[in-house]
Backbone bond lengths (Angstrom), bond angles and torsions (degrees), N, CA, C in turn:
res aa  C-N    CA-C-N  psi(-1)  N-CA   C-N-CA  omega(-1)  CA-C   N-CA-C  phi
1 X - - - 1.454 - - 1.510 109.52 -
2 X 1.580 128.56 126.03 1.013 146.84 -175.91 2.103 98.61 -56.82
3 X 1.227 117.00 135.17 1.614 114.60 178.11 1.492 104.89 -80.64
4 X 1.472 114.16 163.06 1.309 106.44 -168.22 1.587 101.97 -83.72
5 X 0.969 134.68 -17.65 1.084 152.90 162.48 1.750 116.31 -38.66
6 X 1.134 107.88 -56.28 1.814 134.69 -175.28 1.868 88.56 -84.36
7 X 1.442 137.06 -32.77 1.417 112.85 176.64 1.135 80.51 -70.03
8 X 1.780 122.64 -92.69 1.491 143.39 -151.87 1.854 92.15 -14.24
9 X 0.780 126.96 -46.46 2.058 112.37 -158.85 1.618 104.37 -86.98
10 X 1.512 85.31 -34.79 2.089 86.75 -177.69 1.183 103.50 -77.61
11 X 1.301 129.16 -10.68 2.028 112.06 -176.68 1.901 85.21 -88.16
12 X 1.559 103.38 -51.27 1.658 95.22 179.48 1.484 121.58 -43.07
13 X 1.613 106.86 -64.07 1.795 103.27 162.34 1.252 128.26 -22.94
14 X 1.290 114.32 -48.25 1.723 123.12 -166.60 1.625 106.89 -80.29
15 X 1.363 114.05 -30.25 1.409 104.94 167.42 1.356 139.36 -60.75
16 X 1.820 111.93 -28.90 0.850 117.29 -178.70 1.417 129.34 -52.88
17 X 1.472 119.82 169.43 1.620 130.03 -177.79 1.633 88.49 -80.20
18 X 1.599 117.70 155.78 1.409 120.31 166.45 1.793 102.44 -61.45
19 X 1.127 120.47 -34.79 1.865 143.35 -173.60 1.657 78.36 -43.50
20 X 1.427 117.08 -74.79 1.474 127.75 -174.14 1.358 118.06 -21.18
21 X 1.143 103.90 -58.80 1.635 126.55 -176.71 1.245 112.03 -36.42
22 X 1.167 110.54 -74.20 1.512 139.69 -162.55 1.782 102.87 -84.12
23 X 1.386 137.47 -12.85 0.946 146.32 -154.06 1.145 99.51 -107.45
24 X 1.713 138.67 108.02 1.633 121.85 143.67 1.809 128.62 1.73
25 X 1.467 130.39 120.21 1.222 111.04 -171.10 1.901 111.02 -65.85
26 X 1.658 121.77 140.54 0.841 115.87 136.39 1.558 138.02 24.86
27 X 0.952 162.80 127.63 1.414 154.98 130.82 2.110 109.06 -63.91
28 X 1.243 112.86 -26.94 1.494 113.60 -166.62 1.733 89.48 -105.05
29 X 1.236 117.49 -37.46 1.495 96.09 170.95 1.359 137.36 -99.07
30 X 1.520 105.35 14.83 1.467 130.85 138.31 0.890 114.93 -54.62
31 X 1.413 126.64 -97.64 1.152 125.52 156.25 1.350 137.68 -8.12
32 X 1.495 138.69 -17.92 1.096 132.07 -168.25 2.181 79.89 -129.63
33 X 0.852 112.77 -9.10 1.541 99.72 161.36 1.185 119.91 -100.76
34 X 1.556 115.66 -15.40 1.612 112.42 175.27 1.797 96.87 -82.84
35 X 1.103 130.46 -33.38 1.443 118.81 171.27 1.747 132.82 -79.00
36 X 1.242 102.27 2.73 1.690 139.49 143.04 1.286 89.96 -40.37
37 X 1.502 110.12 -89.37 1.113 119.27 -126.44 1.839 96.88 -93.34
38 X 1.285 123.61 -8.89 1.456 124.78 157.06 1.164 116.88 -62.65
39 X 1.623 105.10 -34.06 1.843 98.50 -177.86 1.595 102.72 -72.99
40 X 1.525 120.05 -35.35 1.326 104.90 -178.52 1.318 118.86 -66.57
41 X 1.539 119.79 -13.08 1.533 119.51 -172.87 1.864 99.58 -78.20
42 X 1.490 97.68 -29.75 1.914 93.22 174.32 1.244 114.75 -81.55
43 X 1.135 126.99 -23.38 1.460 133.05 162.64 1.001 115.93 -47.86
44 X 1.231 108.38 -77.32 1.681 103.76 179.45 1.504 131.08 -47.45
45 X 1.795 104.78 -54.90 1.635 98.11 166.18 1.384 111.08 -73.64
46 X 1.571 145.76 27.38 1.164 116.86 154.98 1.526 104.73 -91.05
47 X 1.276 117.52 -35.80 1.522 134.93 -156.58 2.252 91.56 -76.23
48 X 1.453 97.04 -15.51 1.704 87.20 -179.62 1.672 98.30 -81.20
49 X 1.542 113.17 -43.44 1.237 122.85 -147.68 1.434 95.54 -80.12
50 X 1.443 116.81 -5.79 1.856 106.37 175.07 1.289 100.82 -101.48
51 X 1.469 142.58 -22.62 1.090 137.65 -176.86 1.568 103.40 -94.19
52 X 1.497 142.63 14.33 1.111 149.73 143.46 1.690 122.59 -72.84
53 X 1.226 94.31 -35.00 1.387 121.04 -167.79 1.677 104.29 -88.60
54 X 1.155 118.69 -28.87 1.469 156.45 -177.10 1.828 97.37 -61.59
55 X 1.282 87.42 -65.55 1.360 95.10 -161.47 2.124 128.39 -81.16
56 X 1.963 86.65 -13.13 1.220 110.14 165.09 1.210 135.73 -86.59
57 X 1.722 106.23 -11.30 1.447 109.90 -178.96 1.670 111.77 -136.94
58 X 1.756 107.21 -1.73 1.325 100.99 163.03 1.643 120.41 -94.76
59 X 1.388 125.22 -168.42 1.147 134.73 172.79 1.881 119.55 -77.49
60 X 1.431 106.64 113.58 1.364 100.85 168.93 1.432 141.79 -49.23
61 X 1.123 132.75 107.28 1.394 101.27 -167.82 1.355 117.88 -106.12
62 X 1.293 124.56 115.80 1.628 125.96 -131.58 2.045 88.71 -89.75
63 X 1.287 127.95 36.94 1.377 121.10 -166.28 1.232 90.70 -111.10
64 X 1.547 143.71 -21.35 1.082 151.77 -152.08 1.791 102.69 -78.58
65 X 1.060 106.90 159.59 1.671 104.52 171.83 1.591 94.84 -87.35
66 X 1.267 104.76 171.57 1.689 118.07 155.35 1.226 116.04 -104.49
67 X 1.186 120.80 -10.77 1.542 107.95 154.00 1.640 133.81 -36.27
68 X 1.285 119.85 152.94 1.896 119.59 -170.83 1.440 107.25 -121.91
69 X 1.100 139.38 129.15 1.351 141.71 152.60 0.944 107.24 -61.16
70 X 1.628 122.49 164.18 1.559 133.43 -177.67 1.318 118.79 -67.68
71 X 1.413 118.74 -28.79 1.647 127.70 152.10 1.737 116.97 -41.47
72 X 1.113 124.70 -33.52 1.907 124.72 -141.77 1.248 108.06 95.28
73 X 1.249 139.03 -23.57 1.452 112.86 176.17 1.274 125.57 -118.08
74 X 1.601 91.95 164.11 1.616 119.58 -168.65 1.494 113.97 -41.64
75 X 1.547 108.31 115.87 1.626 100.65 169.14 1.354 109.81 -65.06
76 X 1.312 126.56 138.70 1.468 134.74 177.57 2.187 96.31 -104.79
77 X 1.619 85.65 102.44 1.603 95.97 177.67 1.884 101.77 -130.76
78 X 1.460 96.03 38.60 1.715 100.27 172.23 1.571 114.69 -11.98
79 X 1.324 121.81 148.05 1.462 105.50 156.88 1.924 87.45 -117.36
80 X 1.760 89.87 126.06 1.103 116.94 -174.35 2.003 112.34 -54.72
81 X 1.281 100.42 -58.32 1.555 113.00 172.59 1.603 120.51 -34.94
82 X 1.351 110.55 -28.70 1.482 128.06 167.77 1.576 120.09 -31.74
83 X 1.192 127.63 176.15 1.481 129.43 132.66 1.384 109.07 -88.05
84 X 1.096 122.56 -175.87 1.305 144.66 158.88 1.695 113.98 -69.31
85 X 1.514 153.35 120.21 1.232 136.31 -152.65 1.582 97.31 -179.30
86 X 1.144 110.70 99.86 1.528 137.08 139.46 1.348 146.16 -98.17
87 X 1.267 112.50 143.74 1.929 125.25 170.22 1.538 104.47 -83.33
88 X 1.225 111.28 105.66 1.713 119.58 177.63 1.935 94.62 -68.51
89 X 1.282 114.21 174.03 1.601 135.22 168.50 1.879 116.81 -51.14
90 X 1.661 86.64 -32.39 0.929 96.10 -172.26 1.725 122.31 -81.46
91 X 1.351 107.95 -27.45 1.442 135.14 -175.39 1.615 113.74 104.11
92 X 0.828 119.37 3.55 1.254 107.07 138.47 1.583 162.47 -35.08
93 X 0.866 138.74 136.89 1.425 128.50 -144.02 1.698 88.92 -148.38
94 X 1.734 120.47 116.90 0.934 126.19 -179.85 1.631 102.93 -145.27
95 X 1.096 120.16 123.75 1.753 138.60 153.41 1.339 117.32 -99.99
96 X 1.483 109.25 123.34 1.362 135.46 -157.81 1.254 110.08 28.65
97 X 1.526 105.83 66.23 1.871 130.57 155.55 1.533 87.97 69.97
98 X 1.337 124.08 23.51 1.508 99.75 -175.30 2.042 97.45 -112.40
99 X 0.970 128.72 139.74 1.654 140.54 155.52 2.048 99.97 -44.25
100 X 1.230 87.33 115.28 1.526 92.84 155.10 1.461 110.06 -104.62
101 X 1.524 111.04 141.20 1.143 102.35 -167.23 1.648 125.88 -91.27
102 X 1.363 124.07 111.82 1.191 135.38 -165.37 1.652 121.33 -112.58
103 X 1.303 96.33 161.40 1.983 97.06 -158.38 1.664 87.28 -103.52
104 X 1.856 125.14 172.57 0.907 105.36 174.96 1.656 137.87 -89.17
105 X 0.948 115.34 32.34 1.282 135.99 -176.14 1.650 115.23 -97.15
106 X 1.654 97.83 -36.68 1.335 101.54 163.16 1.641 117.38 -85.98
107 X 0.867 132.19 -3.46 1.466 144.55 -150.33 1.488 84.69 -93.69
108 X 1.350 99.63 -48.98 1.897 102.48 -172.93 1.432 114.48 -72.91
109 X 1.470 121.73 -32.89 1.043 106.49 161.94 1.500 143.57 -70.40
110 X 1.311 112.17 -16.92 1.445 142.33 -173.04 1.511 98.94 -84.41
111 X 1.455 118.27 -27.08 1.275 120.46 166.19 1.442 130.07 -80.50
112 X 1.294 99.17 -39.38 1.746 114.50 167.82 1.235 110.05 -73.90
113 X 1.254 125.01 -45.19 1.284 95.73 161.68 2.022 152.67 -85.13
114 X 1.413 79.86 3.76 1.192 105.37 157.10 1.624 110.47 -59.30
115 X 1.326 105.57 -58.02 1.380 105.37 -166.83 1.229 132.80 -61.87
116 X 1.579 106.50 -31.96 1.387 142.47 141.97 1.386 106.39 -25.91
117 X 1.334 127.63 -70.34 0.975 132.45 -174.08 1.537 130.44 -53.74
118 X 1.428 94.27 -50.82 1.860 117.07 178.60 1.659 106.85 -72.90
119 X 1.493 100.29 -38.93 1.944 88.28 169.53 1.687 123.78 -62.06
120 X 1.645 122.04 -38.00 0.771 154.12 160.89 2.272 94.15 -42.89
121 X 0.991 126.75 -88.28 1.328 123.78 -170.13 1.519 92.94 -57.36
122 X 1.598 134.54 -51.25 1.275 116.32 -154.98 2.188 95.42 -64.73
123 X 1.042 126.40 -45.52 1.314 110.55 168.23 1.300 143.41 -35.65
124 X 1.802 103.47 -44.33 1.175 134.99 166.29 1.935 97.28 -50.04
125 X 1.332 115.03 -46.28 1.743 125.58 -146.24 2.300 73.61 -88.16
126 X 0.659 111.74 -81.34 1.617 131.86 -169.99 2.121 106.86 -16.91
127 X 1.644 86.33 -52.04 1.331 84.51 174.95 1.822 119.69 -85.43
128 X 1.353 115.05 -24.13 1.033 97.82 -168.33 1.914 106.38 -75.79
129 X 1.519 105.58 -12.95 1.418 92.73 -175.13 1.793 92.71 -98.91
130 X 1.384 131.57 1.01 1.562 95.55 144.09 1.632 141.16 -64.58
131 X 1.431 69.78 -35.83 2.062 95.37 167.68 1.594 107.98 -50.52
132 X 1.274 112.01 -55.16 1.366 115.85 -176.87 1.674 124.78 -55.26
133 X 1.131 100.86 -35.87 1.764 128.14 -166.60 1.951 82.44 -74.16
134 X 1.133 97.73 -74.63 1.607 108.23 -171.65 1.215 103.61 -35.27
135 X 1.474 125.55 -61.51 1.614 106.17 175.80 1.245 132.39 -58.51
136 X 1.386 104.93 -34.69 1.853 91.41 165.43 1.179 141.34 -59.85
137 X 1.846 96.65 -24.38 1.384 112.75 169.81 1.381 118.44 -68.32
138 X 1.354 121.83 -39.89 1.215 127.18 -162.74 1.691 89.96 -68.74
139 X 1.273 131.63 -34.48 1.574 149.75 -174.56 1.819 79.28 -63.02
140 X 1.097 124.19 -82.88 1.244 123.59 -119.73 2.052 95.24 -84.93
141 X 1.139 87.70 7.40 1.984 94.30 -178.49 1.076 82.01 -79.55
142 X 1.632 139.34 141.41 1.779 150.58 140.04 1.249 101.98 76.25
143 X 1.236 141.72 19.86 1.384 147.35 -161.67 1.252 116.92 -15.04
144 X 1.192 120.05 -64.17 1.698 129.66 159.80 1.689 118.00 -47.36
145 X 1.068 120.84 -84.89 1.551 113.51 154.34 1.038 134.37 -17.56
146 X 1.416 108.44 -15.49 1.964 112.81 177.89 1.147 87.25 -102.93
147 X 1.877 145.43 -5.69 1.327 109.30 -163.68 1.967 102.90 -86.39
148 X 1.637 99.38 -17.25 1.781 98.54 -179.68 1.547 85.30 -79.59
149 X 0.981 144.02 -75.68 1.751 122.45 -177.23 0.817 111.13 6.54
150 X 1.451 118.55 -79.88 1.462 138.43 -129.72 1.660 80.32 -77.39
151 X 1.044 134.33 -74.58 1.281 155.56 -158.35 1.898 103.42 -40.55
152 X 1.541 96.81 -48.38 1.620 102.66 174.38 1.575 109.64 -87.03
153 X 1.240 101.01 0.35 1.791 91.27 165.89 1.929 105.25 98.73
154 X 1.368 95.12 -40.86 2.202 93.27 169.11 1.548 110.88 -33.98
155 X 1.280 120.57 -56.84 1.339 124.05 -167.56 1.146 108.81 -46.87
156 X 1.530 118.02 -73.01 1.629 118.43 175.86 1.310 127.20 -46.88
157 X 1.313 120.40 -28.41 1.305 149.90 178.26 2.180 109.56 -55.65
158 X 1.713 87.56 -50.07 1.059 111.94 -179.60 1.855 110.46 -73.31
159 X 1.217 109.43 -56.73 1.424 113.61 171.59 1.462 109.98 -52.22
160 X 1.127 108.77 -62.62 1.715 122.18 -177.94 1.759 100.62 -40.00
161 X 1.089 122.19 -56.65 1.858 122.37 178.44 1.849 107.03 -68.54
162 X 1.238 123.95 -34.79 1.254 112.80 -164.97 1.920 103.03 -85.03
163 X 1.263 96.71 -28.67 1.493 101.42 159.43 1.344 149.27 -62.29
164 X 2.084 99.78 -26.38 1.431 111.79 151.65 1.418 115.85 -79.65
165 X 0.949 121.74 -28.31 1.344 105.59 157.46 1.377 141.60 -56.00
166 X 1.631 108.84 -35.11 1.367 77.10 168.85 1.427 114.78 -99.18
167 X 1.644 125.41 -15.22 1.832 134.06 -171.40 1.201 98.72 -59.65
168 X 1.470 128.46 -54.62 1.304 133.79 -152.78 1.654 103.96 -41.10
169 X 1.720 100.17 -79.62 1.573 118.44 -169.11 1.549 99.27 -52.30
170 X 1.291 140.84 -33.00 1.382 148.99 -161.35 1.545 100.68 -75.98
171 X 1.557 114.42 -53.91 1.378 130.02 172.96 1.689 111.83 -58.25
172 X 0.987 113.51 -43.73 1.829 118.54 179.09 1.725 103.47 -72.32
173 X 1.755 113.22 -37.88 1.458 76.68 169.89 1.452 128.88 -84.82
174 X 1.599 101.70 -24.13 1.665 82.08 165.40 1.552 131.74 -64.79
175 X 1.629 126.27 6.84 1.526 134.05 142.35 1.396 111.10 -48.47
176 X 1.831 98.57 -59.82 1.768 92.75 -164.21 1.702 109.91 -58.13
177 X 1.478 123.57 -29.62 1.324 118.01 -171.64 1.743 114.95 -74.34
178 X 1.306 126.30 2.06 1.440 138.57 -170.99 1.139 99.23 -61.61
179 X 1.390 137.08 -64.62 1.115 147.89 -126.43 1.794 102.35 -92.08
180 X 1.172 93.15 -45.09 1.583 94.34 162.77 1.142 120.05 -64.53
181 X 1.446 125.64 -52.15 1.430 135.06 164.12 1.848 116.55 -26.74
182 X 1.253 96.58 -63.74 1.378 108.16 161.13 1.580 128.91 -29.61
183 X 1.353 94.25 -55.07 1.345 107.67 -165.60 1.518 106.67 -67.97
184 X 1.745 105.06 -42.00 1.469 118.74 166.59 1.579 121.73 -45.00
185 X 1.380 112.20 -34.02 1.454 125.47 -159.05 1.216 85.64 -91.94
186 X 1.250 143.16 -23.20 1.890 124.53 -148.10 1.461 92.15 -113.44
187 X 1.377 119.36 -24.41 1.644 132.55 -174.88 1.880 102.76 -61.35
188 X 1.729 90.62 -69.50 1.378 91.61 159.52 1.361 156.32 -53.77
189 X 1.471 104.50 -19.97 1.710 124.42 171.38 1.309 93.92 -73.08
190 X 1.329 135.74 -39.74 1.486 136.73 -170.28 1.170 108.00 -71.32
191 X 0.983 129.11 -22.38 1.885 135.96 -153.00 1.205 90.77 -129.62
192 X 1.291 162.33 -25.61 1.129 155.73 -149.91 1.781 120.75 -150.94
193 X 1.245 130.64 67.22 1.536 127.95 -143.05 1.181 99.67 -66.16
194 X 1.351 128.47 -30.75 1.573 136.52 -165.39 1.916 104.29 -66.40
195 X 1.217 88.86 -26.14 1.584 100.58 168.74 1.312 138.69 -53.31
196 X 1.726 92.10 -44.65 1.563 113.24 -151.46 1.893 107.16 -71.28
197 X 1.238 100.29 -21.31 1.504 78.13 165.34 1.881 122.55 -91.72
198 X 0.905 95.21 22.48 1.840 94.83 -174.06 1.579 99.33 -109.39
199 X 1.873 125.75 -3.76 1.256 110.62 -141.72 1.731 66.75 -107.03
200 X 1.555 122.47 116.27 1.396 124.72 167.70 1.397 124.13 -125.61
201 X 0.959 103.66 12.95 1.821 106.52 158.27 1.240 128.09 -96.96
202 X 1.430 112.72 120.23 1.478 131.81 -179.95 1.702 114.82 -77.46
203 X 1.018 102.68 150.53 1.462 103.66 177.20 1.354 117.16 -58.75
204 X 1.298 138.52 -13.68 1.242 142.92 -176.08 1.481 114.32 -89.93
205 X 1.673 111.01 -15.36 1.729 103.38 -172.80 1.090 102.89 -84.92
206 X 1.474 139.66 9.71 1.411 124.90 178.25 1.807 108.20 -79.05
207 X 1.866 103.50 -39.87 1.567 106.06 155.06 1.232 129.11 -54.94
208 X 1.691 121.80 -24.66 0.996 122.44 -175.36 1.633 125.89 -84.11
209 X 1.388 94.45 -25.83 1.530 124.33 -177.74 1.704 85.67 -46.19
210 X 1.682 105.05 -67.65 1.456 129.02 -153.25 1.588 104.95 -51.25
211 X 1.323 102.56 -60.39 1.680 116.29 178.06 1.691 111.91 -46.72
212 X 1.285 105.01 -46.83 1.543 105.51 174.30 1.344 114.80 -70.24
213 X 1.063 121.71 -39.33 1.787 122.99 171.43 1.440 126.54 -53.22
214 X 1.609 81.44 -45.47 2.192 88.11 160.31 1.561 125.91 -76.72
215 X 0.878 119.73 -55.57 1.380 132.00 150.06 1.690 109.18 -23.68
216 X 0.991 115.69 -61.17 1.270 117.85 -177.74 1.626 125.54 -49.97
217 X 2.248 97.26 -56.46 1.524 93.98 170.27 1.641 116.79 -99.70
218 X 1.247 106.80 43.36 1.828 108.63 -176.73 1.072 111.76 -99.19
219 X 1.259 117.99 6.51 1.728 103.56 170.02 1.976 94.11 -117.45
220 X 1.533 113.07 17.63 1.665 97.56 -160.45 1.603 76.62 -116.98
């Protein structure tokens, strides 16, 4: 998949005058592409800092996989057959908006593992907007000079490596945290029956997490 980065410069490239080409860049249309690319640097951390905020004060909805895309976020592989079933802020535990009724012992667990959970995505959220930052940067080094990059393919090339660097290690630790996760999920299926069908991680996806993460950046 082409980075958004490598379209954004080649539709810009293609506009230009041939005059452009051959011409030293601009100082004013520098400038008005380096502040492009500032608004995307606020873009992005605003759009992280609401989906942080998102995840601390809305309802969990425990249907989600824990699996990570190469971005930081959550693959959404619902199992449809389900109800609907979330851990509110509060600790609560409701399927199809309804309160199951719980003592407080479970309340705490439904909370811990909540928390479990939300540290787990906020990591997932943390790296992908370093990832994100980095590509603009890698954009915003020679700005003009990256647009023949981009055009011969280096640029993306370039983003694409500075990005395994940082997702990769970011992606493996959310592997190493599975296993605990697990342990959280199977504690609670035990203590909580209304649970037991939402608790779907096996002890083996924490290897699997790993295998897919390599697999993933081994040809980049």
């Amino acid at each position: 998949m082409k980075s958004a980065a490598f379209s954004a410069l080649a539709v810009f490239a293609l506009g230009l005058s041939p005059a452009a080409w051959s011409a030293p860049p601009q100082d004013s249309v520098r400038d008005e592409v380096r502040r492009e690319l500032a608004d995307a640097r606020q873009e992005i951390r605003a759009d992280l800092a609401k989906a942080r905020t998102e995840l601390e004060t809305e309802d969990l909805d425990v249907r989600d996989s824990l699996r990570f895309d190469r971005d930081g976020r959550r693959k959404r592989d619902r199992d449809a057959k389900l109800p609907r079933a979330a851990i509110t802020p509060r600790g609560d535990f409701l399927i199809d908006d309804r309160a199951v009724a719980i003592d407080a012992h479970q309340r705490q667990q439904l909370l811990a593992y909540r928390g479990l959970v939300i540290e787990i995505a906020r990591t997932g959220i943390d790296m992908g907007e370093v990832a994100a930052l980095a590509a603009v940067d890698a954009v915003d080094r020679g700005t003009f000079g990256l647009v023949f990059s981009a055009l011969t393919g280096s640029l993306e090339r370039r983003i694409e490596r500075n990005v395994r660097q940082i997702v990769e290690p970011g992606a493996l630790q959310i592997c190493a945290r599975m296993p605990a996760l697990h342990v959280a999920q199977q504690q609670l299926a035990a203590d909580l029956p209304a649970f037991r069908p939402y608790a779907r991680l096996e002890a083996r996806d924490a290897d699997s997490c790993r295998d897919e993460v390599r697999r993933s950046f081994a040809s980049r």
